[in-house]
mmCIF file of the N, C-alpha and C atoms, coordinates in Angstrom:
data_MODEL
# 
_entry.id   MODEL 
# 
loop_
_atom_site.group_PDB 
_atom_site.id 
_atom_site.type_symbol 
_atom_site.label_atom_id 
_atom_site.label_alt_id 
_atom_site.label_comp_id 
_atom_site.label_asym_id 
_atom_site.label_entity_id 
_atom_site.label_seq_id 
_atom_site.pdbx_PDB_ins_code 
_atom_site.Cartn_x 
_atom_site.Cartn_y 
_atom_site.Cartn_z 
_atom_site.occupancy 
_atom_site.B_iso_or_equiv 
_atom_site.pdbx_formal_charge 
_atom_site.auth_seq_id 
_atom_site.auth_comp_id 
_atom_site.auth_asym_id 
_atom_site.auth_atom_id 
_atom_site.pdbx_PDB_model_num 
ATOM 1   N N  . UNK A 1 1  ? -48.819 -12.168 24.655  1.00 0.00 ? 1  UNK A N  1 
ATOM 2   C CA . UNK A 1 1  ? -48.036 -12.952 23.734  1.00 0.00 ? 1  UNK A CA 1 
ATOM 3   C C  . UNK A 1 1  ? -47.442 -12.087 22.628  1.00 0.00 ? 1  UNK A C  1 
ATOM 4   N N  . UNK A 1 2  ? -48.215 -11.174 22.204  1.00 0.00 ? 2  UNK A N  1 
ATOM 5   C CA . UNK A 1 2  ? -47.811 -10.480 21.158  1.00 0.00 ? 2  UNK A CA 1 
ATOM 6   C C  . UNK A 1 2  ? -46.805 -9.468  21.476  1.00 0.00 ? 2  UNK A C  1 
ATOM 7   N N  . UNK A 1 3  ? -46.934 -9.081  22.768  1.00 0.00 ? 3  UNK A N  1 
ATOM 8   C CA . UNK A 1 3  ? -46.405 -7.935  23.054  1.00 0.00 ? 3  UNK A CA 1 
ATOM 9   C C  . UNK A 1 3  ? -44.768 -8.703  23.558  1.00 0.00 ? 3  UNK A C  1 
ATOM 10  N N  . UNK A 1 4  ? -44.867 -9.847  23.879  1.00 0.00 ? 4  UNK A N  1 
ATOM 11  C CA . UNK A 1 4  ? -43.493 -10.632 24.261  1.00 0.00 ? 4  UNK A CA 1 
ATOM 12  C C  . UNK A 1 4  ? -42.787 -10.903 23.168  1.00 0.00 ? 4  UNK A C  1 
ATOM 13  N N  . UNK A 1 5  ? -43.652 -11.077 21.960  1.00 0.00 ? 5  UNK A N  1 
ATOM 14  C CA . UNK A 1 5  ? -42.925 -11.604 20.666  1.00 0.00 ? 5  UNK A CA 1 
ATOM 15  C C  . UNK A 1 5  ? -41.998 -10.084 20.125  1.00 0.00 ? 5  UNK A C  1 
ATOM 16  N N  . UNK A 1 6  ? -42.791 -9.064  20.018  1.00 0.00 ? 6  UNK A N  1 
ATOM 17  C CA . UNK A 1 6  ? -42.360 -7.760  20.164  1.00 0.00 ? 6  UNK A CA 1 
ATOM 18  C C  . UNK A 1 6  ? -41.194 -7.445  20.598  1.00 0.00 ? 6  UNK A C  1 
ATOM 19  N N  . UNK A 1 7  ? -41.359 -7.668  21.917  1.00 0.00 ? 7  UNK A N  1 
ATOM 20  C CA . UNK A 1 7  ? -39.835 -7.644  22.713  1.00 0.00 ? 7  UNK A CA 1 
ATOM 21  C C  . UNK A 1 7  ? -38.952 -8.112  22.461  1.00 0.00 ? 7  UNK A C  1 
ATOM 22  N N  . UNK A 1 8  ? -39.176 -9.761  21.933  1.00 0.00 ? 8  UNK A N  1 
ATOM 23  C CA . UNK A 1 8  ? -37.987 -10.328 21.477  1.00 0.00 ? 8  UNK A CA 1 
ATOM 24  C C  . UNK A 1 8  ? -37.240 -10.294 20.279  1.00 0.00 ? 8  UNK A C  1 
ATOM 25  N N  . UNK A 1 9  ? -38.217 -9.596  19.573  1.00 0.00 ? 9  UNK A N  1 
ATOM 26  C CA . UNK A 1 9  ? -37.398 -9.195  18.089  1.00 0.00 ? 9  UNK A CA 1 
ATOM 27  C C  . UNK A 1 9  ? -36.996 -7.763  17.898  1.00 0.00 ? 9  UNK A C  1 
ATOM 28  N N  . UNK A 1 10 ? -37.507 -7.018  19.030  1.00 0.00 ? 10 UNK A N  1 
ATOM 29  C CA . UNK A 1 10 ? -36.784 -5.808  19.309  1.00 0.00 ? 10 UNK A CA 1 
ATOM 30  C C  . UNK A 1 10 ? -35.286 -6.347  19.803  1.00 0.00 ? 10 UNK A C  1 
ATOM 31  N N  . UNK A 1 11 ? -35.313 -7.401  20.827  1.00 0.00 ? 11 UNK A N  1 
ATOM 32  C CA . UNK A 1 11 ? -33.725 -7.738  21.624  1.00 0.00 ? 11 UNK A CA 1 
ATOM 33  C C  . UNK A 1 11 ? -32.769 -7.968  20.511  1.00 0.00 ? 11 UNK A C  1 
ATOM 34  N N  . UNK A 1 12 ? -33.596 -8.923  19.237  1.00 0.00 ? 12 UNK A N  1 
ATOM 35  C CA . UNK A 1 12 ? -32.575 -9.680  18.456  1.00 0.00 ? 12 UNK A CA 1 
ATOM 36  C C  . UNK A 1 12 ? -32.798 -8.738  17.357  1.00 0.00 ? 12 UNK A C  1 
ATOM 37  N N  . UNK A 1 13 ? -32.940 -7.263  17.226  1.00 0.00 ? 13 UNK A N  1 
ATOM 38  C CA . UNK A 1 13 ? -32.457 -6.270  16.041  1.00 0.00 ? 13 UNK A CA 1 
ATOM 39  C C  . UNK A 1 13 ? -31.564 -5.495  17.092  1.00 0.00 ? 13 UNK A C  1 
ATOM 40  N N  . UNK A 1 14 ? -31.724 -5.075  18.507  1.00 0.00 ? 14 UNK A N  1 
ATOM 41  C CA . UNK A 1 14 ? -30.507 -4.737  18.757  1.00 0.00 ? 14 UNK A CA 1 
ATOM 42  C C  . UNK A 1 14 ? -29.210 -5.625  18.763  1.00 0.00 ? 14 UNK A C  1 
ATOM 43  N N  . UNK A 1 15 ? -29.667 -6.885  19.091  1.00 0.00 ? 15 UNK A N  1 
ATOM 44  C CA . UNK A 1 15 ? -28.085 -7.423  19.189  1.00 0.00 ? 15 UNK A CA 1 
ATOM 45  C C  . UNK A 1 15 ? -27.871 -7.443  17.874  1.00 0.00 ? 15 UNK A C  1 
ATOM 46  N N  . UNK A 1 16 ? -28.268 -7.759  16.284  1.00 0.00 ? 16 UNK A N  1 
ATOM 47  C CA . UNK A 1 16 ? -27.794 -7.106  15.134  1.00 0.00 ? 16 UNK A CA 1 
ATOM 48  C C  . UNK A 1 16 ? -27.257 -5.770  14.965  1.00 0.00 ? 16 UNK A C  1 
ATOM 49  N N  . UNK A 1 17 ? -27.840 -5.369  15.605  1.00 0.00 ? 17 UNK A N  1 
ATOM 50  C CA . UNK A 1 17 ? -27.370 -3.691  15.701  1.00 0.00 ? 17 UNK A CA 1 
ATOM 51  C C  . UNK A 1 17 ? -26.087 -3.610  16.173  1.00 0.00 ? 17 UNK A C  1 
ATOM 52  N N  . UNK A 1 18 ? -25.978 -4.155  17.243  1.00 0.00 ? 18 UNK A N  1 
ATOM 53  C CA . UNK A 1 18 ? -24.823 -4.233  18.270  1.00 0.00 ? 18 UNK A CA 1 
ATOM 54  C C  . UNK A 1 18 ? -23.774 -4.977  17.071  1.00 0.00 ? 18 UNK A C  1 
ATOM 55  N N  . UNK A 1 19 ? -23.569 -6.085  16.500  1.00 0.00 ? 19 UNK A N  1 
ATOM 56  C CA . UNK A 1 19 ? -23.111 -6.764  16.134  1.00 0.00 ? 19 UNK A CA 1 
ATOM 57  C C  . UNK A 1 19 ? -22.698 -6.044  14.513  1.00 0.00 ? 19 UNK A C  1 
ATOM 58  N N  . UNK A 1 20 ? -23.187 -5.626  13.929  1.00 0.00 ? 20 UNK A N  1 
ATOM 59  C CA . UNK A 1 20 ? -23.117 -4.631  12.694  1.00 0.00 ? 20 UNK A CA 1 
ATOM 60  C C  . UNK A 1 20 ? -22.434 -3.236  13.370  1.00 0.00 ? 20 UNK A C  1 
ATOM 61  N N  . UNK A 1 21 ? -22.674 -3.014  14.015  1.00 0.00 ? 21 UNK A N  1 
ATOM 62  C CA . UNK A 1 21 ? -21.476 -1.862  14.646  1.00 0.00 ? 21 UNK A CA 1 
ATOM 63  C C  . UNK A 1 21 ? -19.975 -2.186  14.906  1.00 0.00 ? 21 UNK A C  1 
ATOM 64  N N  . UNK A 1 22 ? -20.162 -3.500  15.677  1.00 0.00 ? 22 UNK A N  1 
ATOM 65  C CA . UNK A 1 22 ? -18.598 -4.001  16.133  1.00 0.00 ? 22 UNK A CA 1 
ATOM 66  C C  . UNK A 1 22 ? -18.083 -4.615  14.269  1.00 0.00 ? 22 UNK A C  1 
ATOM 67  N N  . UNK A 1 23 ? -18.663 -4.653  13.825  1.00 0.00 ? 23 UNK A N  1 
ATOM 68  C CA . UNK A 1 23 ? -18.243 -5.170  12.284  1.00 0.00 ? 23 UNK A CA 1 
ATOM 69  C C  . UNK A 1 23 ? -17.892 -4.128  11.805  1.00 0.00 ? 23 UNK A C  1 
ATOM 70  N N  . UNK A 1 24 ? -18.280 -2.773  12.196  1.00 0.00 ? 24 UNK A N  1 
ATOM 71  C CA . UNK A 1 24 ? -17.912 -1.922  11.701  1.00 0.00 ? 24 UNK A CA 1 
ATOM 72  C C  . UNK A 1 24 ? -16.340 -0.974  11.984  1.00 0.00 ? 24 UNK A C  1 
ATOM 73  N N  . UNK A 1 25 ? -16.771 -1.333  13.358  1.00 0.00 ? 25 UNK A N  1 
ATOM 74  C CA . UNK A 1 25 ? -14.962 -1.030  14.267  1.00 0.00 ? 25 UNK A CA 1 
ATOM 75  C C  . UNK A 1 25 ? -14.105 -1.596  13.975  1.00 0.00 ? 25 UNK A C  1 
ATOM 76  N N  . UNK A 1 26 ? -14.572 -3.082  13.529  1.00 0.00 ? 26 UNK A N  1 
ATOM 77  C CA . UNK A 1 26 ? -13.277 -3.862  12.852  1.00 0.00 ? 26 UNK A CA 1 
ATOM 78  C C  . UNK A 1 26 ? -12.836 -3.392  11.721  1.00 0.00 ? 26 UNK A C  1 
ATOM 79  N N  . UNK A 1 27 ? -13.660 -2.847  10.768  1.00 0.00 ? 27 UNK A N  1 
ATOM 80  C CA . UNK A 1 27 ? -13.408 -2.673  8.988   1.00 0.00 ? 27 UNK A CA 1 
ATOM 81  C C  . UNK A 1 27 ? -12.991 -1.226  9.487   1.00 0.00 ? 27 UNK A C  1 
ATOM 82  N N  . UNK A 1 28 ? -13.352 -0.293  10.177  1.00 0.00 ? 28 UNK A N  1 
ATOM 83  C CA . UNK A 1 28 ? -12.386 0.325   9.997   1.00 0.00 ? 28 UNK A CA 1 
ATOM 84  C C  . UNK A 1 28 ? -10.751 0.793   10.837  1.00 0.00 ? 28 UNK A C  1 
ATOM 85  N N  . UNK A 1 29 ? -10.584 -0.372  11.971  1.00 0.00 ? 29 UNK A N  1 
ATOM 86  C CA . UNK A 1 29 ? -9.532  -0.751  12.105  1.00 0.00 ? 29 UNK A CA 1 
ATOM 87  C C  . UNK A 1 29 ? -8.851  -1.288  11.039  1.00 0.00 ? 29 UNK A C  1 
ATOM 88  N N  . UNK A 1 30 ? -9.462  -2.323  10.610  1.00 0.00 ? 30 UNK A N  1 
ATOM 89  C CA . UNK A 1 30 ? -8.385  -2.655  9.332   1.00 0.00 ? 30 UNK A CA 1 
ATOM 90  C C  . UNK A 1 30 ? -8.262  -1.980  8.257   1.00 0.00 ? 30 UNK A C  1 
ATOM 91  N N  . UNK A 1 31 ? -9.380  -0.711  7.479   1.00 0.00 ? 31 UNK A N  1 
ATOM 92  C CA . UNK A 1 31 ? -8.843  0.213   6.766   1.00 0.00 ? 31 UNK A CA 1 
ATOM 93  C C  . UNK A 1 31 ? -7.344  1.248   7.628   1.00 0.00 ? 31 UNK A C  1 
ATOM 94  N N  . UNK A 1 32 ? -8.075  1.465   8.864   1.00 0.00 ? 32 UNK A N  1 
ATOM 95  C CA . UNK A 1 32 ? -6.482  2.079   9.243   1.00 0.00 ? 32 UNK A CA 1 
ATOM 96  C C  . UNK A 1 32 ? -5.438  0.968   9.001   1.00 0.00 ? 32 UNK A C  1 
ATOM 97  N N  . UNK A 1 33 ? -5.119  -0.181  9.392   1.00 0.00 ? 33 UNK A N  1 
ATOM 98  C CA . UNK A 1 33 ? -3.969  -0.971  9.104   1.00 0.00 ? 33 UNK A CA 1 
ATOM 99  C C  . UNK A 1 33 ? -3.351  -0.814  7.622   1.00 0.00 ? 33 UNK A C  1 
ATOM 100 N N  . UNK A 1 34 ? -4.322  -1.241  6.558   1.00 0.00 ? 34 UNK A N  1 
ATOM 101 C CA . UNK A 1 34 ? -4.066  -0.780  5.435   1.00 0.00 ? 34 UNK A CA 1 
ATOM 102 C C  . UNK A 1 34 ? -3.575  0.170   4.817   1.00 0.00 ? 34 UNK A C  1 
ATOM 103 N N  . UNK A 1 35 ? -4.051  1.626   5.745   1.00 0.00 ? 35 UNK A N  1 
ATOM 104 C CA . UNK A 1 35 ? -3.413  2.659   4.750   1.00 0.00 ? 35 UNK A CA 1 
ATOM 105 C C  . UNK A 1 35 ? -2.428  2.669   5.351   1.00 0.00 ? 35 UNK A C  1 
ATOM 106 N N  . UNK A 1 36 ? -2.446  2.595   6.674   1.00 0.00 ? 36 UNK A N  1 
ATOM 107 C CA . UNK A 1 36 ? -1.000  2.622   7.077   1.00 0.00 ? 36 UNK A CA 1 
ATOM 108 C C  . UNK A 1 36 ? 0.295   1.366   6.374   1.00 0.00 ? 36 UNK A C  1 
ATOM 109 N N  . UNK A 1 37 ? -0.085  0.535   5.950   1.00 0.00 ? 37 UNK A N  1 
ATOM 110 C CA . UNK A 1 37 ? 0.595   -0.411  5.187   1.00 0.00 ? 37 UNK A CA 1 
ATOM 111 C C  . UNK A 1 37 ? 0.805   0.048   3.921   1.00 0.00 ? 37 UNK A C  1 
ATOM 112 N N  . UNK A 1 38 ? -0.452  0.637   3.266   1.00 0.00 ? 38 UNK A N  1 
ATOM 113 C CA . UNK A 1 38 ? 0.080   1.870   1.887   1.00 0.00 ? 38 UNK A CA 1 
ATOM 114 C C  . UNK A 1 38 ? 1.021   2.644   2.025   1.00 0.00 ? 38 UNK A C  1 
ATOM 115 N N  . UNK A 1 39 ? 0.948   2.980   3.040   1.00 0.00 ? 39 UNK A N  1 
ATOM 116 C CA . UNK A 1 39 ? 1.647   4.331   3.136   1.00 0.00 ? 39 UNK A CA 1 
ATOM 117 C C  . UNK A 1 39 ? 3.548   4.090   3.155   1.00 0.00 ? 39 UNK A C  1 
ATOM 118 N N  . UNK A 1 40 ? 3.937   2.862   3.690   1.00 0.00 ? 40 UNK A N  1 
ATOM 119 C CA . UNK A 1 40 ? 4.590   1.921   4.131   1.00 0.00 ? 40 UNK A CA 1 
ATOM 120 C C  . UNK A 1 40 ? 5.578   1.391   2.840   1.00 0.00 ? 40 UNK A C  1 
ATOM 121 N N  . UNK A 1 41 ? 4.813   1.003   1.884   1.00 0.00 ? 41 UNK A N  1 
ATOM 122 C CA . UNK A 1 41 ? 5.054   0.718   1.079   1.00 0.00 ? 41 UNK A CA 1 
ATOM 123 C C  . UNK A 1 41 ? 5.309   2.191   -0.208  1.00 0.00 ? 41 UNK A C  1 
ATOM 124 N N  . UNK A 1 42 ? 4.244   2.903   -0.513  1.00 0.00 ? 42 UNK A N  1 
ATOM 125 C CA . UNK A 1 42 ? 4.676   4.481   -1.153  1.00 0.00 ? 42 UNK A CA 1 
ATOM 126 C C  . UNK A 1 42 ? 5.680   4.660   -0.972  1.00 0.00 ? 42 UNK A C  1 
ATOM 127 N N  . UNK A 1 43 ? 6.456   5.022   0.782   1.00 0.00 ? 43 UNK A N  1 
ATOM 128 C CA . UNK A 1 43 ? 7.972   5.305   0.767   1.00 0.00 ? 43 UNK A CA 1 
ATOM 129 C C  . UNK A 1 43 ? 8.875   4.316   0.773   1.00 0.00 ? 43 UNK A C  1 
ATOM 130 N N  . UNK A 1 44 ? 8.328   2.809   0.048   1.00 0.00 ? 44 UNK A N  1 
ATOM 131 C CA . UNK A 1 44 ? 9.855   2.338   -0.020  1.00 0.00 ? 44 UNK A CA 1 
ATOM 132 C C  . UNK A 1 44 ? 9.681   2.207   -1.807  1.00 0.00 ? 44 UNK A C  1 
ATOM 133 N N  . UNK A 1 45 ? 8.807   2.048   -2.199  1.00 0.00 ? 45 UNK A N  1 
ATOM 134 C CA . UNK A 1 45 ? 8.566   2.388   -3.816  1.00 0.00 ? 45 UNK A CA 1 
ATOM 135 C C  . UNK A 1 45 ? 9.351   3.612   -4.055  1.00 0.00 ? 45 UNK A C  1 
ATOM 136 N N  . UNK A 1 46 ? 8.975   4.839   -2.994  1.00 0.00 ? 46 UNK A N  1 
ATOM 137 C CA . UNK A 1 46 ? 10.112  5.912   -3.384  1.00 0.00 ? 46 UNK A CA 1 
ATOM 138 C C  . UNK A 1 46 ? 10.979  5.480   -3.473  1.00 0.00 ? 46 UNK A C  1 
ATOM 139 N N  . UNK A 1 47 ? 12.014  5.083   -1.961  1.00 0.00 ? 47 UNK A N  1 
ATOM 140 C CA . UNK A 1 47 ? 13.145  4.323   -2.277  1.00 0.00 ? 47 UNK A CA 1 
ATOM 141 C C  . UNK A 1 47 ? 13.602  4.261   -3.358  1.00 0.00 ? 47 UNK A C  1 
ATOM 142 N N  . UNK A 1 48 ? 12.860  3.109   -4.009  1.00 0.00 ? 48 UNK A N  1 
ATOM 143 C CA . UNK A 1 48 ? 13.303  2.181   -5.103  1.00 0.00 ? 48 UNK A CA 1 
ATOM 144 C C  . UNK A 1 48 ? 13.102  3.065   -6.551  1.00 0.00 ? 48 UNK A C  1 
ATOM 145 N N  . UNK A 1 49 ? 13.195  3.596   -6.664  1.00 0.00 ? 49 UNK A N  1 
ATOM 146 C CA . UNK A 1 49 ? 12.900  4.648   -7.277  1.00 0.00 ? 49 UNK A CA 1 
ATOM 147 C C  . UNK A 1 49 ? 13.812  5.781   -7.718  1.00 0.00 ? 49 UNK A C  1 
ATOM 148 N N  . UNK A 1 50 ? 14.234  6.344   -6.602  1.00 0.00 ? 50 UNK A N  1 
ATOM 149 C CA . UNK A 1 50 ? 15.464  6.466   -6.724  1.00 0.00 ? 50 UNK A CA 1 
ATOM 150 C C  . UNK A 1 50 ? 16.553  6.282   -6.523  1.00 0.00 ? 50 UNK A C  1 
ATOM 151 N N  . UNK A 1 51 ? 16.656  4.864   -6.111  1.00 0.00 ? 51 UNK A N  1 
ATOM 152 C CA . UNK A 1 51 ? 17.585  4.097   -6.248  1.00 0.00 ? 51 UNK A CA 1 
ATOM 153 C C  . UNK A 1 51 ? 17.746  3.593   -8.039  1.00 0.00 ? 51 UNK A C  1 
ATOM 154 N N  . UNK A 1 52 ? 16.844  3.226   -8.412  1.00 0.00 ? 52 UNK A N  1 
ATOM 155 C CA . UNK A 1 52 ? 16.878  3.277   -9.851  1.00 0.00 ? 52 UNK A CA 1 
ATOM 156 C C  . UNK A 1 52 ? 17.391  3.950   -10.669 1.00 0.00 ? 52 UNK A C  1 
ATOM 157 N N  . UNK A 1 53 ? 16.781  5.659   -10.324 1.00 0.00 ? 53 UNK A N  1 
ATOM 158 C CA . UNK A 1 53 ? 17.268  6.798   -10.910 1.00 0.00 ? 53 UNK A CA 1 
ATOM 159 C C  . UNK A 1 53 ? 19.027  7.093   -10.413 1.00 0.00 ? 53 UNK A C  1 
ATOM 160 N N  . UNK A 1 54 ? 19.325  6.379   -9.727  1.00 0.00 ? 54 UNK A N  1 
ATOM 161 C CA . UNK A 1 54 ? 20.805  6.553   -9.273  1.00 0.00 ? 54 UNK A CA 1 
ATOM 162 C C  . UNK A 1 54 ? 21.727  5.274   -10.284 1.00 0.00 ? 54 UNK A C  1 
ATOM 163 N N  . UNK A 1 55 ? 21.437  4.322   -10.414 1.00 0.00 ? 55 UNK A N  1 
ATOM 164 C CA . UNK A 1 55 ? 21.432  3.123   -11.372 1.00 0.00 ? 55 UNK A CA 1 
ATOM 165 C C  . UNK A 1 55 ? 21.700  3.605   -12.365 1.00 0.00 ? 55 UNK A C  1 
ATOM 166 N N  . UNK A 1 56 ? 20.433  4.446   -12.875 1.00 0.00 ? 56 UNK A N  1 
ATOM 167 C CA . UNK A 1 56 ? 20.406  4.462   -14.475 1.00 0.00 ? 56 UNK A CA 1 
ATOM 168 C C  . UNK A 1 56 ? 21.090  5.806   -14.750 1.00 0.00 ? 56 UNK A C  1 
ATOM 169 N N  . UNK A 1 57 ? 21.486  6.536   -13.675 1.00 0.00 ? 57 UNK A N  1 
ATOM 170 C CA . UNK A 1 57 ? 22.934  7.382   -13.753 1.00 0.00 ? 57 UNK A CA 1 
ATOM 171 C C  . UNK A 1 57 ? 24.153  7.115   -14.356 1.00 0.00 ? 57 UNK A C  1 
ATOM 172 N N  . UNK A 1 58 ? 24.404  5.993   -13.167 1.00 0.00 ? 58 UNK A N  1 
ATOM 173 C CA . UNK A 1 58 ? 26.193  5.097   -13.171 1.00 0.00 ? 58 UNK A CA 1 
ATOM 174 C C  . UNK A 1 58 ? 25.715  4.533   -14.453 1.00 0.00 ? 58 UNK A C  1 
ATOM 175 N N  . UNK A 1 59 ? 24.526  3.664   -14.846 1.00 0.00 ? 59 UNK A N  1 
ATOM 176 C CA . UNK A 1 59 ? 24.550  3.268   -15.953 1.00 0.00 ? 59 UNK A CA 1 
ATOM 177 C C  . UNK A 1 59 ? 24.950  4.072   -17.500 1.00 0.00 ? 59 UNK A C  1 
ATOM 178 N N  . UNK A 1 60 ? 24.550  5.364   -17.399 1.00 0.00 ? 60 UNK A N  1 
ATOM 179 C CA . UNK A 1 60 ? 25.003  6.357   -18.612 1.00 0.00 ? 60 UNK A CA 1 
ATOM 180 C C  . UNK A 1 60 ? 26.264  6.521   -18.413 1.00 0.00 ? 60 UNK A C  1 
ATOM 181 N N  . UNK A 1 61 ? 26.883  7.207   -17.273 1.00 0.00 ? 61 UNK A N  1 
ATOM 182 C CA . UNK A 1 61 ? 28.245  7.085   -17.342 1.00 0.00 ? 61 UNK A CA 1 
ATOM 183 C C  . UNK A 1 61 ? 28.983  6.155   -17.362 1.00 0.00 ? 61 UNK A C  1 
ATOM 184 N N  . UNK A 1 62 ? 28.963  4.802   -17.416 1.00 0.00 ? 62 UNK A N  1 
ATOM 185 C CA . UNK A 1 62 ? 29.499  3.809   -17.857 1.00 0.00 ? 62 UNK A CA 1 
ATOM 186 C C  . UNK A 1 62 ? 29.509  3.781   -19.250 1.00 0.00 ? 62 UNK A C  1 
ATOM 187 N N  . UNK A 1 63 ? 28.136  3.993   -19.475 1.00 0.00 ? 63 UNK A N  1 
ATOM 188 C CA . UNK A 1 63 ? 27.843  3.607   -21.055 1.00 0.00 ? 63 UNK A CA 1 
ATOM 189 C C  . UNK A 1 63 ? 28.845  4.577   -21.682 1.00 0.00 ? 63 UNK A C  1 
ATOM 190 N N  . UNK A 1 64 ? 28.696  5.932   -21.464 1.00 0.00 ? 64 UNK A N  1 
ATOM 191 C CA . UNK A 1 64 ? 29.732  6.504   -21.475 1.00 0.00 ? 64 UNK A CA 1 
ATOM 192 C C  . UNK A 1 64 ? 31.343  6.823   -22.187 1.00 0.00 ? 64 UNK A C  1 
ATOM 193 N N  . UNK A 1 65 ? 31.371  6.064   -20.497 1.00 0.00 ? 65 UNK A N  1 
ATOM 194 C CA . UNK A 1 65 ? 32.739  5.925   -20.573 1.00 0.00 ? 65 UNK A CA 1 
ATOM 195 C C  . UNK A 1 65 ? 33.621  4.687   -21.338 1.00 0.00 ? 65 UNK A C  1 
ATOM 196 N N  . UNK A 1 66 ? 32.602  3.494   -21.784 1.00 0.00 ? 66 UNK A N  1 
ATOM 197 C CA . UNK A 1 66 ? 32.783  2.694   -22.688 1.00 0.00 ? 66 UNK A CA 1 
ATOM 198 C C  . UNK A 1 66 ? 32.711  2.894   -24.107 1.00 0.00 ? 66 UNK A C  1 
ATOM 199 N N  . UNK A 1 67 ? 31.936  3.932   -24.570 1.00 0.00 ? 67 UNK A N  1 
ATOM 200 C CA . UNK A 1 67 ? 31.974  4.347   -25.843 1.00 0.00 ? 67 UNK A CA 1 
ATOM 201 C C  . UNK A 1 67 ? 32.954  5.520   -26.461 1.00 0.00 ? 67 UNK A C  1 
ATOM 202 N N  . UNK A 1 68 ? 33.749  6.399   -25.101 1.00 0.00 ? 68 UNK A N  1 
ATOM 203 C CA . UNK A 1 68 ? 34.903  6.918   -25.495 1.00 0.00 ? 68 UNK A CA 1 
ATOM 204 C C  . UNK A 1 68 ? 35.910  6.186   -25.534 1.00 0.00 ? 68 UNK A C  1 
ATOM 205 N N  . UNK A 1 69 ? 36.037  4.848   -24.714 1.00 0.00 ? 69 UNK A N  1 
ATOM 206 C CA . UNK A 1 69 ? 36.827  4.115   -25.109 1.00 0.00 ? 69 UNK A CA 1 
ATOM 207 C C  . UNK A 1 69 ? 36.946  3.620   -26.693 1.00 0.00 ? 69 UNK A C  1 
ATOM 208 N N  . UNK A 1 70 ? 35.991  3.097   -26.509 1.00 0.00 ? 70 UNK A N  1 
ATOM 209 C CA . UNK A 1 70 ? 35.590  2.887   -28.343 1.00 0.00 ? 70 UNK A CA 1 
ATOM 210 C C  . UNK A 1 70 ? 35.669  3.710   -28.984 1.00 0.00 ? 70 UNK A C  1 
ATOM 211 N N  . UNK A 1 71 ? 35.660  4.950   -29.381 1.00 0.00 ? 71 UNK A N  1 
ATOM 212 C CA . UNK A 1 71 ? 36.206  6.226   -29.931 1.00 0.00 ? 71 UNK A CA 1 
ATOM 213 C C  . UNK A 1 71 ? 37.356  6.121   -30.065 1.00 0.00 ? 71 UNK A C  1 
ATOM 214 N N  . UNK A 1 72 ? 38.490  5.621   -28.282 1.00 0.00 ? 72 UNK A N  1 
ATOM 215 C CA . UNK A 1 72 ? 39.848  6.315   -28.655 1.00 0.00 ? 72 UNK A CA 1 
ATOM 216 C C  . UNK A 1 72 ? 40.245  5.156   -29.481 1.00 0.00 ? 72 UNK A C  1 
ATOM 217 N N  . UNK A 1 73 ? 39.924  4.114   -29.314 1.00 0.00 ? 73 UNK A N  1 
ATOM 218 C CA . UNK A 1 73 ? 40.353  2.554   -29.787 1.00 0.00 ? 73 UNK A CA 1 
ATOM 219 C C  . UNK A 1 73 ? 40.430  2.698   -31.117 1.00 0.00 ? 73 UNK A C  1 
ATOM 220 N N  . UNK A 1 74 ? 39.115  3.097   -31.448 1.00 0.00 ? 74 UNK A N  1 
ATOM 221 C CA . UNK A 1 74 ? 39.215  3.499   -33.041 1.00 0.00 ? 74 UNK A CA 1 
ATOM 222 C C  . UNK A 1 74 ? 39.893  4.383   -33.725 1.00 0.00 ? 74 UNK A C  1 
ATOM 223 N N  . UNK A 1 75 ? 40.263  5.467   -33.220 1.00 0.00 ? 75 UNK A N  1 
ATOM 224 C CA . UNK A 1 75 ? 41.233  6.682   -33.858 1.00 0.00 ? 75 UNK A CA 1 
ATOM 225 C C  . UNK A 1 75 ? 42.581  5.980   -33.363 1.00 0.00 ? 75 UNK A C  1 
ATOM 226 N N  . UNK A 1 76 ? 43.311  5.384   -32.880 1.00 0.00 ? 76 UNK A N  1 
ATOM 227 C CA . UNK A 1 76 ? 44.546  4.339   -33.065 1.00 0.00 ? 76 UNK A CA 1 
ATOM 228 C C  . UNK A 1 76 ? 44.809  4.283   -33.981 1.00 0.00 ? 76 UNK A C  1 
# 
């Protein structure tokens, strides 16, 4: 009896075992999904980024070119 009870809680720490492993293949499948989704996102933040820095370019030369206007407007 004892030695059957034995057995059976040896079966049901491997199938924990078993089962805490495949939990584990999953988490780190989904850490790969993730970084790969970081990573995904980093280069469109670049993107945007310098797309910004291209923005706030045209934006100075506008600004610019609106305040020599205002210069020549004023010496008239």
């Amino acid at each position: 009896m004892e030695q059957e009870a034995l057995m059976e809680e040896g079966l049901v720490l491997e199938m924990e075992e078993q089962a805490l492993w495949n939990e584990e293949q999953a988490l780190c499948e989904e850490n790969k999904a993730l970084r790969e989704e970081n990573s995904v996102f980093q280069e469109e933040e670049k993107a945007l980024l310098e797309e910004v820095k291209g923005l706030e370019e045209w934006n100075k030369i506008l600004q610019g070119k609106d305040s020599k206007r205002a210069g020549w407007k004023n010496a008239q």
